[in-house]
N, C-alpha and C positions, 0 to 999 in steps of 0.2 A: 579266261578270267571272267568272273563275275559281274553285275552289272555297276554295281556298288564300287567294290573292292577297282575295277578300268577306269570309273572318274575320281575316286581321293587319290593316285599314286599318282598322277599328271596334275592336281591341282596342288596338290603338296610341293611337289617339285618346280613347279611354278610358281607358288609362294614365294618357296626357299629361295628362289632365283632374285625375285623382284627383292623381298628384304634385305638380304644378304647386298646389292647392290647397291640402296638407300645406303645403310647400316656403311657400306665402305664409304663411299661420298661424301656422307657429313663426319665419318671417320676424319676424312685426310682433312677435313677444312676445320678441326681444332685440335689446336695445336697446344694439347696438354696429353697426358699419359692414356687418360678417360680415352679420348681422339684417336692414340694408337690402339686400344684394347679395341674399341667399336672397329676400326678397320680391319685388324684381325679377325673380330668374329663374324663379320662382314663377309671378310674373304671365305671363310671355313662354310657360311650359310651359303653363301653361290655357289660355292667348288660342291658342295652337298645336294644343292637344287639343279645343278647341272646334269650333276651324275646321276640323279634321279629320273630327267628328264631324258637320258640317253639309254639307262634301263628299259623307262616306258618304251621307247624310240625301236631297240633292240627287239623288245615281245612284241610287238604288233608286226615290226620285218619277217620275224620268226615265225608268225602266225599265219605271214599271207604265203610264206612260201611254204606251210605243209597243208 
């Protein structure tokens, strides 16, 4: 990987994580329809910066063992 392209795809992913997490939190604490959508797309944004951050995780293992 490039020098560029190895810090956006862990800092995205770590975005993803941190807002996705907000986004659920103040989801669950209102309690109108608005509340549930934010916590769904909350949940989707984590599950999304997780798996991105387990991606990166995955290529740099893969990297050090060839």
């Amino acid at each position: 990987m490039n020098g560029m392209k190895s810090k956006t795809l862990p800092a995205l992913g770590a975005g993803l994580w941190i807002l996705g997490l907000i986004l659920f939190l103040i989801g669950l604490n209102i309690h109108t329809p608005t509340g549930q959508w934010m916590a769904i797309i909350g949940n989707i944004a984590f599950l999304a910066g997780l798996g991105l951050e387990g991606v990166v995780w995955f290529r740099k293992r893969k990297e050090k063992e060839e």
